[in-house]
N, C-alpha and C positions, 0 to 999 in steps of 0.2 A: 880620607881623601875626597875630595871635592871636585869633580868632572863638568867642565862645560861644554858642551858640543858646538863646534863651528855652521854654521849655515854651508859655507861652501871651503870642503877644505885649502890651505895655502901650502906654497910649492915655492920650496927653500933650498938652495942648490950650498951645500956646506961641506970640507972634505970631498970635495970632487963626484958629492955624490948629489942625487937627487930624493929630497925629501917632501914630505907631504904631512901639514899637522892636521889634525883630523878632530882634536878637542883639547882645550886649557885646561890646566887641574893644579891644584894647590895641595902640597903633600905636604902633611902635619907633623913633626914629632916632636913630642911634647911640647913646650912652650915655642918650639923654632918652626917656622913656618917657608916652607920652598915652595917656587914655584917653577914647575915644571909644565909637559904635556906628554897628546899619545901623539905619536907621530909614525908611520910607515915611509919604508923607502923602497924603491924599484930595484928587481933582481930579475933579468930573465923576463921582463915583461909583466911580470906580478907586484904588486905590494905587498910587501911582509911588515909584523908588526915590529919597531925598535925597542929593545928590550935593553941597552946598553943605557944606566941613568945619566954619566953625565953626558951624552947625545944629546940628551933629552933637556938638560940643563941649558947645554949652548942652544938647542934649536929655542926654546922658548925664548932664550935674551935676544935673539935674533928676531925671532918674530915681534917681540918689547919693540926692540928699535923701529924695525920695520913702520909699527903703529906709531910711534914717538915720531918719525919722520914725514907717514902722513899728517900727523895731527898739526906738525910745522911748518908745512907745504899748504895748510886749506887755511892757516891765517895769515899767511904772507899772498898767498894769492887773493883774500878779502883785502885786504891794505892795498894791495898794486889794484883791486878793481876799482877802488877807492880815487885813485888815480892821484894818492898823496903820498911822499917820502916818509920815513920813519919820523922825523919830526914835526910834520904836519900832522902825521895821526897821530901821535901821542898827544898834538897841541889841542886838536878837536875833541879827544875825549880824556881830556886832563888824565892821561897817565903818563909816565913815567919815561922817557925816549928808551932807556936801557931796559926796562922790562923788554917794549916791543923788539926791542932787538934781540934778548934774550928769547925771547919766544919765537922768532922767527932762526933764532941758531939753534935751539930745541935744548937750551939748558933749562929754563924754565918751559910748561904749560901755559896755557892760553886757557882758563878752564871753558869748556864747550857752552854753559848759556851765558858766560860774558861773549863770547865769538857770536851767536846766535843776537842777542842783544845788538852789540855793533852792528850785524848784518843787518835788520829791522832799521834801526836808527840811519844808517846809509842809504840801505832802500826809499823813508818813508822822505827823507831830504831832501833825495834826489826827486820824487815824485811832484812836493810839493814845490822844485824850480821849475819843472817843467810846466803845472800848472799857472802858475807866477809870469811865466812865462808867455802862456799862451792868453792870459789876462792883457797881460802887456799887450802883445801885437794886436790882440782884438780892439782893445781900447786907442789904439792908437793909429788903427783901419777906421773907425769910426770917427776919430779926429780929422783924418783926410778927406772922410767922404763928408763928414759936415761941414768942411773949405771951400768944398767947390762948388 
């Protein structure tokens, strides 16, 4: 078994109860591979550890999704900052329109340094209008005042 500990644990409300995962762990047996976690729930004010495996089963695809949903929410929010519809951005970075939409319905990933990628590229675009930009109006302040 293979334990990863959480930085700060997450708090999953499932069966009416109140849970808290505390570490990811991948349980081995033989060739078949689960993935589970440790997870405590509040009793009386206390956490106790969940001892019951498949709890543990549903908290961990819960917490899946949970990530699966962020991960679908921070490229649909790069696109909308983008301030282009789904066929605009697929058009700017020749991909596919029904990817982006897939990724933004969370059937498919967005793997994270194509996202990163995009973000850079949007960023350094955006940068260089605004530079272009202010080329323009200088050049074009200096045009007035060499008129008159």
């Amino acid at each position: 078994m293979e334990d990863r500990k959480l930085d700060k644990p997450i708090i999953i409300e499932a069966n009416g109860k109140k849970y808290r995962i505390v570490a990811l762990n991948t349980v081995c047996y033989g060739i078949k591979e689960s993935k589970s976690c440790i997870a405590e729930f509040e009793y009386k004010g206390k956490w106790h550890e969940v001892k019951n495996f498949e709890i543990l089963l549903d908290l961990r695809k819960k917490f899946d999704d949970m990530q699966r949903k962020d991960d679908d929410m921070k490229f649909k929010e790069l696109r909308q900052a983008s301030g282009m519809n789904q066929t605009q951005f697929a058009k700017y970075f020749n991909i596919p329109r029904r990817t982006v939409q897939n990724w933004e319905l969370g059937i498919n990933k967005c793997p994270e340094y194509l996202m990163e990628l995009m973000a850079y590229k949007l960023l350094n675009e955006k940068r260089r209008q605004e530079i272009s930009e202010k080329i323009k109006v200088s050049k074009e302040h200096k045009k007035r005042q060499g008129n008159q």
